[in-house]
VEXMAR-738855 format. One record per residue (C-alpha): residue in three letters; x, y, z. Coordinates in steps of 0.1 Angstrom, whole numbers, plus 5000, padded with zeros to 4 digits. Layout:
N
ALAXYZ/...
END
This chain:
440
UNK785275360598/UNK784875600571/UNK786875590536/UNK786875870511/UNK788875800475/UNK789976100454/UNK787576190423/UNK789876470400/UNK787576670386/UNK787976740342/UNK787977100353/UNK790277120378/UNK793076920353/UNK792477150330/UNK793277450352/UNK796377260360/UNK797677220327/UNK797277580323/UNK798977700348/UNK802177500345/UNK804077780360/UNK801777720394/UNK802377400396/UNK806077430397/UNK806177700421/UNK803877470443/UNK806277160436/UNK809077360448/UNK807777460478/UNK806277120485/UNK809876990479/UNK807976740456/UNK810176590426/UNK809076680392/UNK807876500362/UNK804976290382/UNK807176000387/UNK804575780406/UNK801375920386/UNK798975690390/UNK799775520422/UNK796775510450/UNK797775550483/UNK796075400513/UNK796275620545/UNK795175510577/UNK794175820599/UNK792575880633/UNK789176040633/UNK789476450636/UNK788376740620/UNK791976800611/UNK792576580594/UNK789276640577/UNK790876930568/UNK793876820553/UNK791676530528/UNK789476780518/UNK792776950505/UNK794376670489/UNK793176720454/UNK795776950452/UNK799076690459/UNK796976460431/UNK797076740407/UNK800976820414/UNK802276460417/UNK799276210399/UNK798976050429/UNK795475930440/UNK794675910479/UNK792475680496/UNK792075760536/UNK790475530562/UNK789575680591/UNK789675490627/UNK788375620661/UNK791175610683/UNK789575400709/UNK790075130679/UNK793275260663/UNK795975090690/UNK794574730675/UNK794274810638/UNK797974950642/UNK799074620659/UNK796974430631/UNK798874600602/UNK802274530621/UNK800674140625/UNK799474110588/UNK802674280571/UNK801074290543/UNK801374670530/UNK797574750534/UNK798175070543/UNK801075290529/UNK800875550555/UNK799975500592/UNK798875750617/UNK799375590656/UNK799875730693/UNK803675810696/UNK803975560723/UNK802475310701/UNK805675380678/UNK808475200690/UNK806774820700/UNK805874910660/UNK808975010648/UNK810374730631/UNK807674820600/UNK808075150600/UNK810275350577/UNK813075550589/UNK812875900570/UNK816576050582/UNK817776030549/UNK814976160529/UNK814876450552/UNK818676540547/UNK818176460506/UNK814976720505/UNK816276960536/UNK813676890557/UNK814876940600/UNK813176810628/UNK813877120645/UNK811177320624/UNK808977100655/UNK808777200692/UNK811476970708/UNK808876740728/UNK806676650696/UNK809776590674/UNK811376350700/UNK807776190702/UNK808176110659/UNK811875940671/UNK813175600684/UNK816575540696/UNK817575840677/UNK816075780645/UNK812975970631/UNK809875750625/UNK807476010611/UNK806076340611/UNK804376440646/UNK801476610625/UNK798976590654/UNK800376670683/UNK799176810718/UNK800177020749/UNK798277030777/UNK795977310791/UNK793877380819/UNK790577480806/UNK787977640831/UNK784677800830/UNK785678210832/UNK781778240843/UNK782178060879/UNK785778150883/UNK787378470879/UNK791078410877/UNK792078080866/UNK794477820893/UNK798577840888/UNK799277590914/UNK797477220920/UNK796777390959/UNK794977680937/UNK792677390924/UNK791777270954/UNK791077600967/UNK788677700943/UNK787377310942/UNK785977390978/UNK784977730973/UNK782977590942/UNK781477330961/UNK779577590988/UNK778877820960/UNK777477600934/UNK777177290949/UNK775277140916/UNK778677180894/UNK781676940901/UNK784977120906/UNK787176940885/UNK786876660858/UNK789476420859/UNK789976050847/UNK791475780868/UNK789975490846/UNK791775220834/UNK790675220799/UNK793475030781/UNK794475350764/UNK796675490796/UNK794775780796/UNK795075830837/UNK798875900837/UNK798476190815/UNK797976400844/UNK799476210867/UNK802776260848/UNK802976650858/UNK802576550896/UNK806076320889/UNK808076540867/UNK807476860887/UNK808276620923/UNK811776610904/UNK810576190904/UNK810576040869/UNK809475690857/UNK812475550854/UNK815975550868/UNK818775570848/UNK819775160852/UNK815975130840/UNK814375030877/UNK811375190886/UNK811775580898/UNK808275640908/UNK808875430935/UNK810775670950/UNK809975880983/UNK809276190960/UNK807075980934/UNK805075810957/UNK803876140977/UNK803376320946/UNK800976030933/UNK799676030968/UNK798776360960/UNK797376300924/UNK794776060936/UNK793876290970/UNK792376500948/UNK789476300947/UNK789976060976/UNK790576311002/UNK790376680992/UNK787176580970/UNK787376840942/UNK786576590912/UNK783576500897/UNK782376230916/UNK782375990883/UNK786276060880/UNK787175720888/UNK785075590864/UNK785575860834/UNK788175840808/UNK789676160790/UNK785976180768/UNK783676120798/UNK785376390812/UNK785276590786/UNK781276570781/UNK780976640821/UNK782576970810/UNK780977060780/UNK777476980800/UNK777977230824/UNK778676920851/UNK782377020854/UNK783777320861/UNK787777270854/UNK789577000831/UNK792976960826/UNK793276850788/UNK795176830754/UNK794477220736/UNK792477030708/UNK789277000726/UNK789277390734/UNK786477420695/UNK784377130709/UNK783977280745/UNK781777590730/UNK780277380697/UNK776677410699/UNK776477090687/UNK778476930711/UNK778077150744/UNK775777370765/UNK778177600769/UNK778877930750/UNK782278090742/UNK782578370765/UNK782078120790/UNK785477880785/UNK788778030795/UNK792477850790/UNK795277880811/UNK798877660817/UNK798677400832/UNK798877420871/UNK802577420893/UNK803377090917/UNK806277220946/UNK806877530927/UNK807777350893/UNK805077290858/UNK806377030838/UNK803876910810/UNK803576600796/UNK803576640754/UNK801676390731/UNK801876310692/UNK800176110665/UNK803076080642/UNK802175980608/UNK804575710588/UNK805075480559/UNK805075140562/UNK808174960553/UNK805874680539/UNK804174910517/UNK804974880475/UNK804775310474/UNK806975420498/UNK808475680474/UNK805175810463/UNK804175790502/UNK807575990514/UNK805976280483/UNK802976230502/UNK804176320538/UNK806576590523/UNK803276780510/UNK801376680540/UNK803276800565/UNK804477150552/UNK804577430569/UNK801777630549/UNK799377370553/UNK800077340588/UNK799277700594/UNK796077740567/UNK794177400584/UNK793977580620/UNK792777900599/UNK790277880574/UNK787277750586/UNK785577630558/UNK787177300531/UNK785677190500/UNK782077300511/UNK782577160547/UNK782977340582/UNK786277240599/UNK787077410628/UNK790377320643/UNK793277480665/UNK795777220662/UNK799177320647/UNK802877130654/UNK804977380639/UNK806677660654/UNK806477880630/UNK802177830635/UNK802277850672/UNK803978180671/UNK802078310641/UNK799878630647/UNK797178530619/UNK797278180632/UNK796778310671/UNK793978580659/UNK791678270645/UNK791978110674/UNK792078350704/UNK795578320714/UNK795477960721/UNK798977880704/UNK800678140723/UNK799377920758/UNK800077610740/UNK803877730733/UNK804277850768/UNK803277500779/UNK805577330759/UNK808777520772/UNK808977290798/UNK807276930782/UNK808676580780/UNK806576300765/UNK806575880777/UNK809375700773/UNK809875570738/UNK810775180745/UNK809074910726/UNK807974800764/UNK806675070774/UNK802475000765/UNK802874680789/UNK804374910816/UNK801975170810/UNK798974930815/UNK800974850852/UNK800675150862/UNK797375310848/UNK795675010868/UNK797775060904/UNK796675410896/UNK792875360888/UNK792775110918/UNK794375410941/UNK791675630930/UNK789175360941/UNK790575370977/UNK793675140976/UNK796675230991/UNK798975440969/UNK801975350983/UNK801574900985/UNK800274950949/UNK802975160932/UNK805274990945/UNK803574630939/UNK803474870901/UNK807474890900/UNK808474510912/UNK806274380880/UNK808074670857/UNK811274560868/UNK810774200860/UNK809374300828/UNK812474520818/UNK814874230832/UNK812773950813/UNK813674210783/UNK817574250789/UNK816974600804/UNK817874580836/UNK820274300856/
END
């Protein structure tokens, strides 16, 4: 955990106050109210560890010098953040004023979060600015929690060195899987992660297999739709990549999304199916033994003819228990705008420290040219792949369903039957949804 509280600087108030015509060109664009209301409230903001957010801190001296408001952020790993989210909700005590969490996380948690639909009308701020998948992940039962201001579609990243032209179908995969495996037998084919790691990690890929099967997880009367002929096969066929075919990195049942991501970046892997963030740490020197030239990106790979992608957000919200939710609703309003949006995933260098980042949520960044040129045309693939994106269902008991399935799932991979455990998987969803009123 790392915490950082804002220091203004004599100098930089000065330039302020001499540049009053700056500052209200910036408040206007910022839709931020005039006058400094809230000047000196401190805000406590409780973040997940990246460098984009890094990014956006290091640039918060400016919202302190338009508004008076002084930040304080605390910043979580997210293998820790799912509990300090449910220990805010627990403690209701205002701690924090604004919460960044996993969209799924959102609705067991919304009863202390804010709803923002009015602010947004009052200020003209749309949803629709957002690609349709991460704006539905900042929702719940049609009201908007938060802004999705870290938000993912997924790629197929691959090493351009070992394979020419990059898979469009899951049977492509395979394919090149075995060819890899007589031509460089010392590099797994594929990194994938079947572990049960209590953050659900194992049906993000798994997802794709179901959607594109024209399956889905549930049925409309709420009963479980993965037990359906066409859900079973295609998780049959999810697992056979590593059961039968063999084209995964022989740890897969044991990695999660990070040990997956090291087998890549040490040269152990040779394809990984992951969110676009990761694409910076896969040539970082400091991180990896490979270079640039030798990581390609493509879409993600077709199931029966059809790619459907699953989306993922970290919304970030105010706390209905918080004392500052109006200086906290100026907060998000400066923190998620559009220009910041587009100059974090561009300029590589904030307040003295190297941030390299890719991550953008906003249309108007994925389709930007200066935004695609810094980052080698990454947003334009990560557009593509969100034409045709959905994201988990957003019920409050959806985590405790989640955990159902990512263990029949990780068992699977371990050699159980697919078909006994998925549908072991939807008799103990149901009861949960009935025990909730969901289902008769």
């Amino acid at each position: 955990m790392r915490k950082r509280t804002f220091l203004a600087t004599a100098a930089m108030a000065a330039t302020l106050a001499m540049s009053p015509v700056l500052a209200d060109g910036h408040l206007e664009k910022y839709n931020l109210l005039p006058g400094k209301p809230f000047e000196g409230t401190t805000l406590n903001i409780l973040s997940v560890v990246t460098p984009q957010f890094d990014g956006l801190m290091l640039r918060d001296e400016e919202f302190t010098e338009l508004t008076g408001i002084e930040t304080e952020w605390t910043f979580i790993p997210f293998g820790s953040l799912q509990e300090k989210i449910n220990a805010e909700g627990i403690a209701a005590n205002g701690t924090f004023d604004v919460v960044n969490y996993l969209d799924s996380w959102g609705p067991p948690n919304a009863h202390w979060i804010k709803r923002i639909d009015a602010l947004m009308e009052r200020d003209g701020i749309s949803m629709e600015r957002y690609p349709a998948a991460f704006a539905r992940s900042a929702q719940f039962e049609g009201e908007t929690l938060g802004f999705p201001l870290r938000a993912h579609p997924q790629l197929m990243f691959y090493r351009k060195d070992l394979i020419p032209e990059p898979p469009t179908t899951w049977a492509d995969v395979v394919r090149i899987g075995k060819e890899l495996k007589e031509t460089n037998p010392d590099v797994a084919p594929l990194a994938l992660y079947y572990n049960n790691d209590g953050n659900r990690q194992n049906l993000f890929i798994w997802i794709n297999f179901l959607w594109a099967a024209g399956a889905d997880i549930f049925n409309e009367d709420g009963s479980a739709a993965w037990a359906s002929e066409a859900g079973l096969q295609a998780t049959k066929d999810y697992v056979e990549l590593h059961t039968v075919h063999g084209v995964t990195n022989p740890n897969s049942v044991a990695f999660n999304e990070q040990d997956a991501r090291q087998s890549f970046m040490q040269g152990n892997s040779a394809m990984m199916p992951v969110w676009w963030w990761a694409y910076s740490g896969f040539y970082n020197p400091d991180s990896s033994t490979l270079t640039k030239d030798q990581v390609g990106f493509a879409g993600m790979p077709s199931y029966k003819g059809t790619t459907k992608t699953y989306a993922i957000s970290m919304p970030f919200s105010i706390s209905s228990y918080s004392e500052n939710q109006d200086a906290a609703w100026e907060f998000l309003k400066w923190l998620s705008n559009p220009e910041m949006d587009k100059a974090n995933a561009i300029e590589r260098e904030v307040g003295g420290k190297s941030i390299v980042n890719n991550v953008v949520t906003h249309i108007s960044s994925l389709q930007d040219a200066d935004v695609n040129a810094a980052n080698d045309g990454i947003q334009n693939a990560a557009w593509a792949s969100l034409e045709q994106s959905d994201i988990m269902p957003q019920i409050a008991e959806w985590p405790e369903i989640g955990d159902i399935l990512s263990a029949a799932i990780a068992e699977a991979a371990a050699g159980g039957n697919v078909r006994e455990l998925m549908l072991a998987a939807a008799e103990q969803s149901d009861r949960v949804l009935r025990r909730a009123g969901r289902i008769e």
